[in-house]
C-alpha positions in Angstrom: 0.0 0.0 0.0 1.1 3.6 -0.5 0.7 6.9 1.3 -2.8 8.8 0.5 -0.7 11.9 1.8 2.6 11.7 -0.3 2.6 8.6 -2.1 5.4 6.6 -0.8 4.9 2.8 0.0 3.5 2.2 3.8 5.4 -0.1 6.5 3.0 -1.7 8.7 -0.1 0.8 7.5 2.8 3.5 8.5 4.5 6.1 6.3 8.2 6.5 6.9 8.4 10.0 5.3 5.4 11.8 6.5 4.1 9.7 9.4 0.6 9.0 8.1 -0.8 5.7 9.4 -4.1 4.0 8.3 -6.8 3.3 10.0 -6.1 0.0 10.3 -2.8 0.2 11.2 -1.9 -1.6 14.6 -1.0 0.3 17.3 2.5 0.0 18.1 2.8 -0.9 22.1 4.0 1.4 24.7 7.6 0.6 26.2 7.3 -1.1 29.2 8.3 0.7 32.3 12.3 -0.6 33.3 12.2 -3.4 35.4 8.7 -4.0 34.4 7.6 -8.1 33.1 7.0 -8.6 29.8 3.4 -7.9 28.5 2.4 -11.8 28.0 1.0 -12.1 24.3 1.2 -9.1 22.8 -1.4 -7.4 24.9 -1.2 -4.1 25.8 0.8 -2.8 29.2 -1.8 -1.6 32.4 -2.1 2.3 31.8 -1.2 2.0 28.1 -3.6 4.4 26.2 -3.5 3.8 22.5 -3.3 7.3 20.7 -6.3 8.8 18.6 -6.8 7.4 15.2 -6.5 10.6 12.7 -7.4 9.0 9.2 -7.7 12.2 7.1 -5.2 14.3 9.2 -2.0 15.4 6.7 1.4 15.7 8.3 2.6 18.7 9.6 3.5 20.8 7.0 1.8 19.2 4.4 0.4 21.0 1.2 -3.3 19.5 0.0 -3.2 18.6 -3.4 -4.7 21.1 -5.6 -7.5 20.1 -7.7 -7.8 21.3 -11.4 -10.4 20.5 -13.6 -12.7 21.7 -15.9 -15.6 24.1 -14.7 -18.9 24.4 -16.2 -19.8 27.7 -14.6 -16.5 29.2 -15.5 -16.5 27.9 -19.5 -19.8 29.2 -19.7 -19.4 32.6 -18.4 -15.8 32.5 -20.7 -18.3 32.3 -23.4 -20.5 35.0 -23.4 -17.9 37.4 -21.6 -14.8 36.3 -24.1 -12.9 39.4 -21.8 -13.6 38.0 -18.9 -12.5 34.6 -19.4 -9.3 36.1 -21.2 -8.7 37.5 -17.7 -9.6 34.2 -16.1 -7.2 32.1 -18.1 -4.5 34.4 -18.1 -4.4 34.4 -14.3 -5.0 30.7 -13.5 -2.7 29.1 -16.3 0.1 28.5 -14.3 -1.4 27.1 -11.2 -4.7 25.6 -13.0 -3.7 24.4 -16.6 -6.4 22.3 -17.2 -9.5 24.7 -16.2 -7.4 27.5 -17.5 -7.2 26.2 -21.2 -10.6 25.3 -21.2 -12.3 28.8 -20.4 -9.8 29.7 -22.8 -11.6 27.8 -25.5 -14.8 29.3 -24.3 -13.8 32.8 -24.5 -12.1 32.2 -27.9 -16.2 30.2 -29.3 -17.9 33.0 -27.2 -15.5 35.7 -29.1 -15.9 34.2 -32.9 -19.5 33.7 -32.6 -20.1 37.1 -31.4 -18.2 38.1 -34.3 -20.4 36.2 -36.8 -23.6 37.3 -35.3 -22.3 41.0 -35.5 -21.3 40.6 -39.3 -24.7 39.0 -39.7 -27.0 41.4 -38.5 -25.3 44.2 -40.7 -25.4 41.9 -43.4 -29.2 41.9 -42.8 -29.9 45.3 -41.9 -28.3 46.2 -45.1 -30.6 44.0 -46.9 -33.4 45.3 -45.6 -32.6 48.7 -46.3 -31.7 48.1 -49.5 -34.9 45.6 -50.7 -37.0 48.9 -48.8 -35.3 51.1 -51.0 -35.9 49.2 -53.9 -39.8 48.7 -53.2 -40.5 52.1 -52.6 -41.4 53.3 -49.2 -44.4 55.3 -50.5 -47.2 52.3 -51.1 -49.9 54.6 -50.3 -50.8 58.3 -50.4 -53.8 60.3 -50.1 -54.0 64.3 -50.3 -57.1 65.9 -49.5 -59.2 62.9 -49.4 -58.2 61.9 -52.9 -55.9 58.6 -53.3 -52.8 59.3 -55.7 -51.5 56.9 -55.3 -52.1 53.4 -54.5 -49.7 50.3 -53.8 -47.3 52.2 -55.2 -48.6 53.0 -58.4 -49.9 56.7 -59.1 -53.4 56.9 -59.9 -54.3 58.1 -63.4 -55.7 61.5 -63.9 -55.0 62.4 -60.2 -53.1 64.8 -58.5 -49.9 62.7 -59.4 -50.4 63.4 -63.0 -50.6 67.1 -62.6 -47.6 67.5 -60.5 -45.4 64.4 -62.6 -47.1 65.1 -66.2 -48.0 68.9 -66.6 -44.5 70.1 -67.8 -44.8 68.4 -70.3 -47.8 69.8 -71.6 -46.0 73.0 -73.8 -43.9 70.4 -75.8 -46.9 67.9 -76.0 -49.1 70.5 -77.1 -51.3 69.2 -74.3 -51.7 72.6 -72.9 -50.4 76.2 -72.6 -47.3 76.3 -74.6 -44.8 79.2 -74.0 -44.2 80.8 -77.7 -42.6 83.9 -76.4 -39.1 84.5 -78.0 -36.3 84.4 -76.4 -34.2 87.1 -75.1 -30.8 87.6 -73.3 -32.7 90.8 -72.0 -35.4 89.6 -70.8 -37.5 85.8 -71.2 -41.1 85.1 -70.0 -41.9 81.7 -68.2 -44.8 79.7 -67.4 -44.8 78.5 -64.3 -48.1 76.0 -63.6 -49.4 78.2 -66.7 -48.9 82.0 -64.8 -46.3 84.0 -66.9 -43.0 85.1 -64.4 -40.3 87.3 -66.3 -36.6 87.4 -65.3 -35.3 89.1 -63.9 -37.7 89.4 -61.1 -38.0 90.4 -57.2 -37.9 87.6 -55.3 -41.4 89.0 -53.6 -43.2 88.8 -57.1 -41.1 85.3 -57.7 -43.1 84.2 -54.7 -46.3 85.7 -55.1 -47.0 84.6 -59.1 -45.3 81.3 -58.7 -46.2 79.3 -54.8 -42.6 78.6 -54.7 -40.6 80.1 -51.5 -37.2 79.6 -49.7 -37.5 75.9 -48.0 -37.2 76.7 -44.0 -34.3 74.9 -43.3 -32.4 77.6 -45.6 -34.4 80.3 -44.7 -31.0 82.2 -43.2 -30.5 82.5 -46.9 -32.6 84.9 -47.6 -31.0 87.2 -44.2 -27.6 87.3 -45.8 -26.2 90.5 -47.0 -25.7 90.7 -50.5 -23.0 93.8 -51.6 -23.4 95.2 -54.8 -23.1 92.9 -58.1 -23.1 89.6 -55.3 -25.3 86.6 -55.8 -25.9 84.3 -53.7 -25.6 80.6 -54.1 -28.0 78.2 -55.7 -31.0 78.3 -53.2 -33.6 75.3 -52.8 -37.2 76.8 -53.2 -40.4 74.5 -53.2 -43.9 74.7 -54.1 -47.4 73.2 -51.9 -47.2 70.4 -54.0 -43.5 69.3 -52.9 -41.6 70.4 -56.3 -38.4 71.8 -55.6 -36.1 73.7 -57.8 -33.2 76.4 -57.5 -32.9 80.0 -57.7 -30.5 82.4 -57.6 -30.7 85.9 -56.0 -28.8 88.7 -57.0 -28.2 92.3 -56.1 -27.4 95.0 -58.9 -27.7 98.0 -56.8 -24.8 99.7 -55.2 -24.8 98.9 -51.4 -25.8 96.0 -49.3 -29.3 94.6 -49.4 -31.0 91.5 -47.8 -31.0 88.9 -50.3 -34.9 88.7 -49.7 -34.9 92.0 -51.4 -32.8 91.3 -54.7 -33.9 89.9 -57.9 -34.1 86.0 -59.2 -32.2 85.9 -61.8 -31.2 81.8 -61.7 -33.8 79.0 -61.9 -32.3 75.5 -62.0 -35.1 72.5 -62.8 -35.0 69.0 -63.5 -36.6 65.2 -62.8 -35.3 63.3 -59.7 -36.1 60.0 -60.1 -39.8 59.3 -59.4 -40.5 63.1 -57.8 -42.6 65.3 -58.8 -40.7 68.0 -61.0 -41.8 71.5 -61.7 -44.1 72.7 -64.1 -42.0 75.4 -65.8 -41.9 75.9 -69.7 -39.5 77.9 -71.3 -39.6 79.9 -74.5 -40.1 77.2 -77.5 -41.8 75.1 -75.4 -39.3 73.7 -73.7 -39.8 71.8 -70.6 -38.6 68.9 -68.1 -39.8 66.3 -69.4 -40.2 67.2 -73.0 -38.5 66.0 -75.9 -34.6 67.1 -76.6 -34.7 68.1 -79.9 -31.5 70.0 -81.1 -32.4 71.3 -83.9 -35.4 73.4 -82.4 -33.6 74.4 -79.9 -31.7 76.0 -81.9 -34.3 77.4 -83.8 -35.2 79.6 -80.6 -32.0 79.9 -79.0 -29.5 79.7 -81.6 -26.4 78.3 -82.2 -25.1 76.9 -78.9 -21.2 77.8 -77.6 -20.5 74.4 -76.4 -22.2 70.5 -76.0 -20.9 67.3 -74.4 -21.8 63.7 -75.3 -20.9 60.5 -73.3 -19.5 57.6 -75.4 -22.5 56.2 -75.7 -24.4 59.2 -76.6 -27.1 58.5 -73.9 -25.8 61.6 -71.6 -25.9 65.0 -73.6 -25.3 68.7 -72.6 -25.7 71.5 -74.6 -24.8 75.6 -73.8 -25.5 79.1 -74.6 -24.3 81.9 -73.6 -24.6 85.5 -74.2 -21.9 87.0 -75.9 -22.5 90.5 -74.2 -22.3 89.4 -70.8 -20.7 85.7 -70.0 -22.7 85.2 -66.6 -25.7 84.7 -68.6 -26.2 80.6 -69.6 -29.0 78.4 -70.5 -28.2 75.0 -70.4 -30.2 71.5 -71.3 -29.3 67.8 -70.5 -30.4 65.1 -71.5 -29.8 61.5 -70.0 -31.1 59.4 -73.0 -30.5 61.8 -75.9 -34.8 61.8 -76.2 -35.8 63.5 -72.9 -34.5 66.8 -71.3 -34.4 66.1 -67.9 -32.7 69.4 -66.3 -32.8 73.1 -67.6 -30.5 75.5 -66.2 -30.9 79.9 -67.0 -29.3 82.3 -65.6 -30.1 85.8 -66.6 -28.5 88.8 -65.1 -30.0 92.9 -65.6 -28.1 94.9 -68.1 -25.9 97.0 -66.5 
């Protein structure tokens, strides 16, 4: 037999090097007093009082073994806090090897699929977004108690059509058509079929037309404009949600609010699926409308300058006025068949 304590072999149910005895271990016999007789078969001497069995007693100055194992508790808390199990096995490793590796291993599984779940839920997010994009957030919409559109599909001869399809109407010959002549002096519009004239005060701009200054750049229309300044391309909307950009500009000497100087810049074109302003130019021309250059330049003349893409699908073409370079109108086109953005830009003669 061997020593539960420190392993080496037992004399007698007696350790030699720590001193642990069994249980069962006999007793050994007190020394009989000098001059005493011999105890008679083995039996113990009068007075002799065996000492106290101590079975699970270590040695003096004995270490208990230390116990390492795996721990359920700690792998599992390894796992869903991979920082705290870092910690853990960093700080048991040397004296717990075992149970030190193994929340290791949790914290690294707890770590990696964190990581996957996180990549995930982008991944999905991003879908989302993106098939909600692509499907339109606007399934249904109703203005003053008349549908316009319905599962996302405008319905015909509704408000939608007069907001999406009236520019048109000048170059369809569906309805007013501007047949004014054009002038670097001085041109006449139609906006939703009311003539405007640039240059203009930003007052009558806003009276004869609906559009204003969108609030969030109201400050705009507090700046200080010196003489000959214009300001930058503004966003102006109308009721209806149609936006395009003006530009104000003061030609009197001093400083004015820009509220007080004239338009002379309109900028209008088709965003995707929005409604676009109903604003015909002289010809007829119009978002919307068909590019044709060679009526174009029947009312504007011969052009300074136009860009093609390779493919002839993107076209730009420019005037300007020869007596004063500030003043441009511009058309593109995005499939050579449809003008989709005007620019003018018409400044007082000095």
């Amino acid at each position: 037999m061997f020593c539960r304590n420190c392993g080496a072999e037992l004399q007698n149910g007696v350790c030699p090097a720590c001193g642990y005895r069994e249980p069962s271990a006999p007793a050994e016999p007190a020394a009989a007093p000098q001059g005493a007789e011999p105890n008679p078969a083995g039996q113990p001497a009068p007075g002799y009082v065996p000492p106290a069995a101590q079975p699970y007693a270590y040695a003096q100055g004995a270490v208990p073994p230390v116990v390492d194992k795996k721990s359920a508790g700690l792998n599992v808390l390894s796992f869903f806090f991979p920082l705290v199990g870092l910690i853990l096995y960093l700080t048991t490793k040397s004296e717990k090897p075992v149970r030190a590796k193994s929340m290791g291993k949790s914290a690294l599984a707890g770590f990696l699929v964190g990581l996957v779940v996180t990549i995930a839920s982008y991944a999905l997010l991003f879908w989302v977004g993106y098939r909600a994009y692509q499907d339109g957030a606007l399934d249904d919409l109703t203005i003053d108690g008349e549908q316009v559109i319905v599962d996302g599909e405008p319905v015909s001869g509704g408000l939608f059509d007069d907001a999406q399809t009236s520019a048109n109407d000048g170059a369809a010959g569906g309805g007013a058509a501007n047949d004014t002549a054009f002038s670097w002096s001085g041109v006449t519009l139609l906006v939703d079929g009311t003539e405007l004239s640039l240059p203009c005060s930003y007052a009558e701009f806003t009276q004869r037309t609906g559009y204003a200054v969108e609030p969030d750049e109201a400050s705009a229309l507090e700046e200080l404009l010196g003489e000959n300044s214009t300001t930058t391309p503004i966003d102006a909307q109308d009721a209806r949600g149609r936006e395009i950009e003006i530009k104000l500009f003061n030609p009197d000497a001093g400083s004015k609010l820009a509220k007080d100087c004239l338009v002379v810049g309109i900028v209008t074109d088709r965003s995707f699926d929005d409604p676009y302003a109903d604003i015909v130019f002289p010809g007829g021309v119009c978002v919307g409308g068909a590019y044709d250059l060679e009526a174009l330049r029947a009312v504007y003349g011969q052009e300074e300058s136009s860009f093609a893409s390779d493919s002839g699908a993107y076209t730009s073409v420019l005037w300007r006025d020869a007596a004063n370079p500030y003043n441009v109108f511009r058309v593109y086109s995005a499939d050579a068949a449809t003008i989709y953005e005007i620019e003018l830009c018409l400044y007082p003669a000095a």
